[in-house]
C-alpha positions in Angstrom: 267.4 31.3 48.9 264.5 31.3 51.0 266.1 29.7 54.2 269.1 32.6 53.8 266.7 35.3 53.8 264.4 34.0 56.8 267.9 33.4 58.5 268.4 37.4 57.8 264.8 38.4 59.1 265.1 39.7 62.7 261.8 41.5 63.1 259.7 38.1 63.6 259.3 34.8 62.6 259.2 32.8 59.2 257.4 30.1 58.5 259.0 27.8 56.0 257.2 25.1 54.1 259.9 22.7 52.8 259.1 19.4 50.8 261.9 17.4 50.8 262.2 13.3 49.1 261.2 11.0 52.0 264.3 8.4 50.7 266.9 11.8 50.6 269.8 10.8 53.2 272.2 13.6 51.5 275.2 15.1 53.5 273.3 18.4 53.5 270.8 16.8 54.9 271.8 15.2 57.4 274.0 18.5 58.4 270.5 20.4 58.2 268.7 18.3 60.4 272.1 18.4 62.8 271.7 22.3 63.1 267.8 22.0 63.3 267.6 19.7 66.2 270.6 22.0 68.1 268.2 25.3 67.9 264.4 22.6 69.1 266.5 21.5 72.6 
């Protein structure tokens, strides 16, 4: 919920503090990170 609504906020920036389980290799992971890394290039 938060990452769709600082995905919607156009008048700034957002700041998002995530805490995710060092061992998690899940698929939407791993497609997370895949997006992530696309926008940091």
């Amino acid at each position: 919920m938060a990452l769709e609504a600082a995905n919607q906020y156009s008048d700034g920036f957002c700041i998002l503090d995530v805490h995710l389980d060092p061992n998690d290799g899940s698929a939407a992971l791993k497609r997370l990170t895949d997006v992530l890394g696309k926008r940091v290039r």
